[in-house]
C-alpha positions as CSV (number, residue, x, y, z in Angstrom):
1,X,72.9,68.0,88.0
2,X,75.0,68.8,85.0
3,X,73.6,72.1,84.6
4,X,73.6,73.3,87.7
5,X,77.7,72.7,88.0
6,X,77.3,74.6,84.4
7,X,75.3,77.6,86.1
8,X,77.1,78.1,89.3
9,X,80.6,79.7,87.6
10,X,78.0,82.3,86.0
11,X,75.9,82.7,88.9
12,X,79.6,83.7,91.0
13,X,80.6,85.8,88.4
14,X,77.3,87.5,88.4
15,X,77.4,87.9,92.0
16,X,81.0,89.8,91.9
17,X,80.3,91.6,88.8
18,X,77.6,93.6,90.9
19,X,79.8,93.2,93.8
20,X,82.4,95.3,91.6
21,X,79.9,97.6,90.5
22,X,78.8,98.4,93.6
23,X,82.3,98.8,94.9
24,X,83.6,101.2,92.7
25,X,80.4,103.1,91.7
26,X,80.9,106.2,94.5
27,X,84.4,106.0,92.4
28,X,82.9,106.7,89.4
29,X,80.4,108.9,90.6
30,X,83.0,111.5,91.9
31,X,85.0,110.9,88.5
32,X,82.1,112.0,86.5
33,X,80.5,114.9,89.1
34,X,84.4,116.5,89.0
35,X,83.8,117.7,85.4
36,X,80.5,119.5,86.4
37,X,79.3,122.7,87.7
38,X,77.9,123.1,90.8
39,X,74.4,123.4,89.4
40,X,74.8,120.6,87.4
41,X,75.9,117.8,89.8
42,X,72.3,119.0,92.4
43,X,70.6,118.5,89.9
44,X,71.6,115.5,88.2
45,X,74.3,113.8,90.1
46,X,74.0,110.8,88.1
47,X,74.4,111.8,84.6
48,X,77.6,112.3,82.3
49,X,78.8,115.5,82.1
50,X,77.3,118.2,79.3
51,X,81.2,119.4,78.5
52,X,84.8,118.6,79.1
53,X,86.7,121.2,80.9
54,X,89.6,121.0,83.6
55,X,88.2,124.3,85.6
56,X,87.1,122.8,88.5
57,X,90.7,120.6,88.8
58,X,92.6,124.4,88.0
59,X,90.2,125.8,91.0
60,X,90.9,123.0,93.3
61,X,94.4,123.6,92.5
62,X,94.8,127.1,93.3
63,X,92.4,127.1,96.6
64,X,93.9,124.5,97.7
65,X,97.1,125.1,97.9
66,X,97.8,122.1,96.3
67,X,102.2,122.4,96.2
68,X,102.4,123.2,100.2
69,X,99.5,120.7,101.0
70,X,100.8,117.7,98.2
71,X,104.8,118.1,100.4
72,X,103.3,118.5,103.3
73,X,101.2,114.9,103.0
74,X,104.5,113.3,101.4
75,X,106.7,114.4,104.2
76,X,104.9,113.2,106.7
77,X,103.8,109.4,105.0
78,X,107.3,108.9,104.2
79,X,108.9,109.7,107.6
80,X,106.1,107.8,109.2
81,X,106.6,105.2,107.1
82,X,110.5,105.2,107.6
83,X,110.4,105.3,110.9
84,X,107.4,102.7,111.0
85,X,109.4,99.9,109.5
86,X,112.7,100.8,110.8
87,X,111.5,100.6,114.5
88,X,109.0,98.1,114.2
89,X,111.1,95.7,112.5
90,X,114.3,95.7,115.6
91,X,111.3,95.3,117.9
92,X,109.6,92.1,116.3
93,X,113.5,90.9,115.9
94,X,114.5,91.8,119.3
95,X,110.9,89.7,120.5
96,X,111.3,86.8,118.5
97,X,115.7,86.0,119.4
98,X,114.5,87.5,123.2
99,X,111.8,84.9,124.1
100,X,111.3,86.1,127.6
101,X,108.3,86.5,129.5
102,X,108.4,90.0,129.8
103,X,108.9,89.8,125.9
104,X,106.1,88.5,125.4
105,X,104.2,89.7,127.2
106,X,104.7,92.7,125.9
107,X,104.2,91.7,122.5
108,X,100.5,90.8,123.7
109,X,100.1,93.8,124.7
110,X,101.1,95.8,122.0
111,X,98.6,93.0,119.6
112,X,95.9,93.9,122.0
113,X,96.1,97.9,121.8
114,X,95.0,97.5,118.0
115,X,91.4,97.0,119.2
116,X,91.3,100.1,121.0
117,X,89.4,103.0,118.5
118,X,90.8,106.1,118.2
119,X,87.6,108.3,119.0
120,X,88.4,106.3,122.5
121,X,91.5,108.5,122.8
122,X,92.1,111.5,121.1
123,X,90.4,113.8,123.3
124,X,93.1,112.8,125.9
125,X,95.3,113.3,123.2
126,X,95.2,116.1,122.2
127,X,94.8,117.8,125.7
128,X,98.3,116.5,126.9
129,X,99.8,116.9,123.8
130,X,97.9,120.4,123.6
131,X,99.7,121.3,127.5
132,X,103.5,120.2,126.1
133,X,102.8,122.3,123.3
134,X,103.2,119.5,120.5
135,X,100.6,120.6,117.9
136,X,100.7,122.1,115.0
137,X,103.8,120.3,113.9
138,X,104.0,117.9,111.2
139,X,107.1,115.9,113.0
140,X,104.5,115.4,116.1
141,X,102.3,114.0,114.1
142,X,104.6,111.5,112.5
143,X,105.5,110.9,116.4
144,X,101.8,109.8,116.7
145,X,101.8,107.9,113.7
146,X,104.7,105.3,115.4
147,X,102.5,105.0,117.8
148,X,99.6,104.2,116.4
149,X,101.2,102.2,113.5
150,X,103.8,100.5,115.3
151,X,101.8,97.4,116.8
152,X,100.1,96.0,113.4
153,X,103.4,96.6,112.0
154,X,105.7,94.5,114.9
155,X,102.8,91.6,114.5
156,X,103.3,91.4,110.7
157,X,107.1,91.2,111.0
158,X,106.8,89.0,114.0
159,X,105.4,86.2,112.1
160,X,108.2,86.1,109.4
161,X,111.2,87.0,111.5
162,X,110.4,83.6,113.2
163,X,111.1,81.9,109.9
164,X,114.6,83.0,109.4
165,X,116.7,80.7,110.6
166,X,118.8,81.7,113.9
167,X,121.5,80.4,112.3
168,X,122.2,83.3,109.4
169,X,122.8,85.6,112.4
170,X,124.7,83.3,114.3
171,X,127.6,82.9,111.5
172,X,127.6,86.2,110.8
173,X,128.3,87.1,114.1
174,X,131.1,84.6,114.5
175,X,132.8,86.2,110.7
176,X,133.0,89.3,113.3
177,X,129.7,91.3,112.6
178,X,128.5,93.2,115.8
179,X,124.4,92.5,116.8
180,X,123.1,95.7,114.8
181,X,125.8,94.7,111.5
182,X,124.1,91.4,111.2
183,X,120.3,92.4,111.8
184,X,121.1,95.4,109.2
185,X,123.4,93.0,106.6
186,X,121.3,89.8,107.0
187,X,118.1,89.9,108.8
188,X,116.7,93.2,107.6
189,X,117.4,92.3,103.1
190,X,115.5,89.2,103.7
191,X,112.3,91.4,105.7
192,X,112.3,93.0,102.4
193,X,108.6,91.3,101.2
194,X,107.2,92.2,104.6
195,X,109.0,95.7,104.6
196,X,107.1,96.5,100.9
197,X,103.4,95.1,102.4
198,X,103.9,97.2,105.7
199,X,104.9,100.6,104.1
200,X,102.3,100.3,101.4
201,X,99.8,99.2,103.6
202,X,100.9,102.6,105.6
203,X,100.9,104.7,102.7
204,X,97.0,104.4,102.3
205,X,96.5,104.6,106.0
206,X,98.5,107.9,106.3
207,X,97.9,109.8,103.5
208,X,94.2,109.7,103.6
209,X,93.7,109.7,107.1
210,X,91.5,112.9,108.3
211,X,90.9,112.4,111.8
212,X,94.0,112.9,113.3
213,X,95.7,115.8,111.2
214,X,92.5,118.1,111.6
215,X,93.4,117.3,115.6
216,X,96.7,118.2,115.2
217,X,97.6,120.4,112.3
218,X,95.9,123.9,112.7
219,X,97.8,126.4,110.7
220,X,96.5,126.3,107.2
221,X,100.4,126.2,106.2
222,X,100.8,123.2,107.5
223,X,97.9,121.2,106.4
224,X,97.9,117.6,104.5
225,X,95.8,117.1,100.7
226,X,92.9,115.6,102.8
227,X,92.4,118.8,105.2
228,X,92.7,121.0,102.5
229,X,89.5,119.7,100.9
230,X,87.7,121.9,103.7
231,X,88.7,124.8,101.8
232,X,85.4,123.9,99.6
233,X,83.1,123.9,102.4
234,X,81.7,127.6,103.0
235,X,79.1,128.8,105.8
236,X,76.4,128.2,103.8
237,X,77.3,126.6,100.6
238,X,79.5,123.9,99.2
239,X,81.7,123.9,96.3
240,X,80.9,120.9,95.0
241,X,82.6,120.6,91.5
242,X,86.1,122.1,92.9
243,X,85.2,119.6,96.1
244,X,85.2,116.6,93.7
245,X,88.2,117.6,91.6
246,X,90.3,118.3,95.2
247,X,89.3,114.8,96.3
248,X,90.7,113.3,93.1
249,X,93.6,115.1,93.1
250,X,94.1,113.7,96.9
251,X,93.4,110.4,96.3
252,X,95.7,110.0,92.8
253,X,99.0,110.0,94.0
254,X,98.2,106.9,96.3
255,X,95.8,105.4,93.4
256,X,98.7,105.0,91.3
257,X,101.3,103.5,94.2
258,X,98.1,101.1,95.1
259,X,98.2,99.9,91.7
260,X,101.8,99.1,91.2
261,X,102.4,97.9,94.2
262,X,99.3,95.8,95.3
263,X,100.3,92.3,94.5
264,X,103.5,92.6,97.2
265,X,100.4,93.3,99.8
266,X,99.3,90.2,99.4
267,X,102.1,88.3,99.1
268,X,103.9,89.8,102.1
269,X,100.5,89.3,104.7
270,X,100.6,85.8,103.5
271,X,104.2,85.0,104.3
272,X,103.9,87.2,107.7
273,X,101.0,85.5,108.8
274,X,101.2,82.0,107.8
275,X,105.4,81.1,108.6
């Protein structure tokens, strides 16, 4: 009995050890394959690397444009995400101290439309966006970012906004500040948690996402880090190092904001969700 209490904290850490391993392997696999030649990663994919050299990151660089593509991806995440928390947050206040039916029932609404895919939609999409002539523009797709990112966003801060007490806003108001003085001076500073978990959590969405820029965005001037990784993909052949030095160079940026910033994720879902 004794010994199996003994074995099961090594049998757990076991289990997540490979769990880990398997998790970050493709990781580590396009780490390793980014230092190689072409010829090298089809036919050994799995080995180290014969040499050290940065050609493949100075070729990924250069075909990909990587300046125009690297502002292009951070003006578009960080308007998104402005715009994201800025309107979201009024909405889930304006829901929670306007407990109507209609309120709520379009709050239910808006919880349920998170279920609906994408693929469902963006043929539509694009076709009436296509007729008003609204592609091909960064600031329409940070229009259809709101709307995709809005709902997840107004449930997070739903939850918390119910835990500030009615009261803050009520004595501000009668010290003389107007509705939008006391949701910026006093409701919004103590969002502040939820306002960290919901941009980061829109950061990794936005920036990586593929789908819908290569629907939008069709002038190579205007493409994001993740679209410009096509550059690598010929008729007939695939550039695979330069291909695996573009991807880490698209994924970095929001590596290193992930890792900073990754405890706040938790701890902001967990004070949305559970007050």
């Amino acid at each position: 009995m004794v010994g199996s209490k003994a074995s099961s904290p090594l049998i757990k850490l076991i289990l997540l050890s490979v769990g880990l391993f398997l998790f970050i392997f493709p990781f580590l696999l396009l780490i390793v394959n980014s230092f190689k030649e072409n010829r090298e990663i089809t036919s050994s994919p799995l080995s180290l690397p014969t040499g050290f050299s940065l050609v493949n990151y100075q070729s990924a660089f250069e075909k990909m444009n990587y300046l125009a593509a690297f502002s292009n991806s951070l003006i578009i995440t960080v308007l998104s995400v402005l715009i994201i928390s800025l309107f979201a947050s009024m909405t889930a206040h304006y829901f929670v101290r306007n407990n109507t039916k209609f309120n709520q029932y379009t709050f239910l609404i808006m919880v349920a439309s998170m279920i609906i895919p994408f693929q469902a939609i963006m043929i539509p999409l694009v076709k009436i966006y296509g007729s008003l002539g609204m592609l091909d523009s960064k600031f329409s797709l940070v229009y259809m970012y709101l709307g995709f990112g809005s709902s997840l966003a107004i449930f997070i801060y739903h939850g918390f906004v119910k835990s500030i007490p009615a009261e803050l806003e009520e004595a501000a108001m009668i010290d003389g500040c107007t509705r939008t003085q006391t949701f910026f001076r006093i409701v919004f500073p103590v969002l502040t948690p939820t306002t960290v978990t919901i941009a980061i959590l829109n950061v990794l969405w936005i920036w990586n996402d593929f789908l819908l820029p290569s629907l939008v965005l069709v002038a190579p001037d205007e493409r994001t880090l993740p679209l410009s990784t096509f550059y690598f993909y010929g008729t007939y052949s695939v550039d695979y190092g330069p291909m695996m030095a573009g991807l880490m160079l698209t994924i970095l940026p929001v590596l290193i904001v992930y890792l900073f910033a990754q405890k706040y994720i938790i701890k902001g879902v967990m004070q949305g969700s559970i007050k």
